[in-house]
N, C-alpha and C positions, 0 to 999 in steps of 0.2 A: 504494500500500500504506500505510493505516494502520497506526503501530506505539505501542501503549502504553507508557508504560517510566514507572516506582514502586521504589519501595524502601524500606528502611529503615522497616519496618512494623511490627518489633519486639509482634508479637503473641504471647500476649496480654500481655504486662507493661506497654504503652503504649495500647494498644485491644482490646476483644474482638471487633471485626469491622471490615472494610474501611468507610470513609466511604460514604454513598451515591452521592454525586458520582463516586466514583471508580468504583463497579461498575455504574453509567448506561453510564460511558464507556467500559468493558469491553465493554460489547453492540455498540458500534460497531467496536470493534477488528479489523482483520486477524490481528495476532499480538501477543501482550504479554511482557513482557519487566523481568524485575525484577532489579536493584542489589543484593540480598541483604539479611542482617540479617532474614529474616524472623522468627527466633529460634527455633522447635521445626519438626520434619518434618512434624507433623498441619498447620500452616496453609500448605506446601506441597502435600501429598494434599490435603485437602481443597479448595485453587484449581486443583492441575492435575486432581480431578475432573470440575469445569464450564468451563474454557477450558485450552487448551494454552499453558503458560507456559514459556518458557524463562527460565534464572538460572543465579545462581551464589551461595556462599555469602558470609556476612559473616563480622566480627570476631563479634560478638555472639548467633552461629548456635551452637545444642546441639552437641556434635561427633556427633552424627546426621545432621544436614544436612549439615554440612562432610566427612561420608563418602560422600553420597551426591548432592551438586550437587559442580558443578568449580570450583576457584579464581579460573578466567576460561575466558572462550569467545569466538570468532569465528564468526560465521555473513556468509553472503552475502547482500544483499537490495535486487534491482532493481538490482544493477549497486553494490551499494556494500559496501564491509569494512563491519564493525560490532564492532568488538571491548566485550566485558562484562564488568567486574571490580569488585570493590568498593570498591575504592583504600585499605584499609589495612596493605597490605603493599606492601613492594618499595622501591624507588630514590625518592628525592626527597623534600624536606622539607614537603610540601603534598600534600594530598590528590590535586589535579590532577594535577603531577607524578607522584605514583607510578601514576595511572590511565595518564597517556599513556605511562610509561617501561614500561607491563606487557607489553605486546606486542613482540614481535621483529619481524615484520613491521608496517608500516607503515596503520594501521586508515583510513578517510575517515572515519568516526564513533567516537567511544570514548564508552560510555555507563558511569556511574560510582555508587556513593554514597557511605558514612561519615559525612559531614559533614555532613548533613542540612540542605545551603546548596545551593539551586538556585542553577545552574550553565549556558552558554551562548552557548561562547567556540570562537573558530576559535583553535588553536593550531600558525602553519603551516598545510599542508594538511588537518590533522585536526578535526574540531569535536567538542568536549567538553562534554556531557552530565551533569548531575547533575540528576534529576528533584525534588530534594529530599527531603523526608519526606512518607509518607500520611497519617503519624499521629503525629509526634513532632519537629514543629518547633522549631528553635535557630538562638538569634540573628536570627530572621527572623519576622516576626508572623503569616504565615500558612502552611499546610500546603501541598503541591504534588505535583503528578504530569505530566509532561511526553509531550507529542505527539510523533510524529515520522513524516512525511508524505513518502515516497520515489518519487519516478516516474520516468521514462526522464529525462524535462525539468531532473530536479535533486530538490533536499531543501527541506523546511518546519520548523522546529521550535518549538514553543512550550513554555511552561509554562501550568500551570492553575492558580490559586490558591485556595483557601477557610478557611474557618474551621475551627479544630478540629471534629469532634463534626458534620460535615455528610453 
């Protein structure tokens, strides 16, 4: 199972449309899977129009979206937790932190954003995810959207880098 995971897209105040690189790599996707911060509910409908996304919301989300995505979600896939949160709320003085401190039960994967700092760390048993930004990279010279490859056999995970405006 391929799994896409993006976030922090902050449209349109930071882009008026997703990079091309990254909606290439939406066609290949099994399931995709976004960190929040989208910022209004239209650039949610309109991507859960053409592919089925799961998410949840950000700090930086309309309270439209924040009424209508969840604060965090857990799903199961290929045999693994997957818990999804945006990491600006909760316990811990780090992004990370409060990503992995979100879940009560214990995730194998915890996929994250806010920070817009890709991210790619085993913490314990858990491995922590932060895809970066699509479109509004900090502190980091290029933009990022992150793979995540699930099979019987085990996980893959990468980042994808580019340029702004690609």
């Amino acid at each position: 199972m391929n799994i896409l995971v993006f976030g922090d897209t902050h449209m349109p105040s930071k882009a008026s449309k997703l990079p091309q690189i990254l909606t290439e790599a939406m066609q290949e996707a099994d399931e995709i899977i976004h960190t929040g911060d989208w910022q209004t509910l239209f650039v949610y409908k309109e991507l859960q129009a053409e592919w089925n996304i799961a998410g949840v919301y950000g700090n930086a989300d309309e309270p439209e979206v924040q009424n209508y995505l969840p604060a965090s979600l857990t799903i199961d896939r290929n045999g693994f937790k997957i818990g999804i949160v945006h990491g600006h709320e909760g316990r811990g003085g780090t992004t990370e932190k409060r990503a992995e401190n979100a879940f009560k039960e214990e995730a194998d994967i915890v996929l994250f954003g806010h920070s817009h700092i890709p991210y790619l760390r085993f913490h314990g048993k858990t491995l922590l995810i932060n895809p970066g930004s699509a479109t509004d990279k900090r502190k980091v010279p290029l933009c990022s959207f992150a793979w995540l490859k699930l099979s019987e056999d085990g996980l893959h995970a990468r980042h994808i880098f580019y340029k702004p405006g690609l």
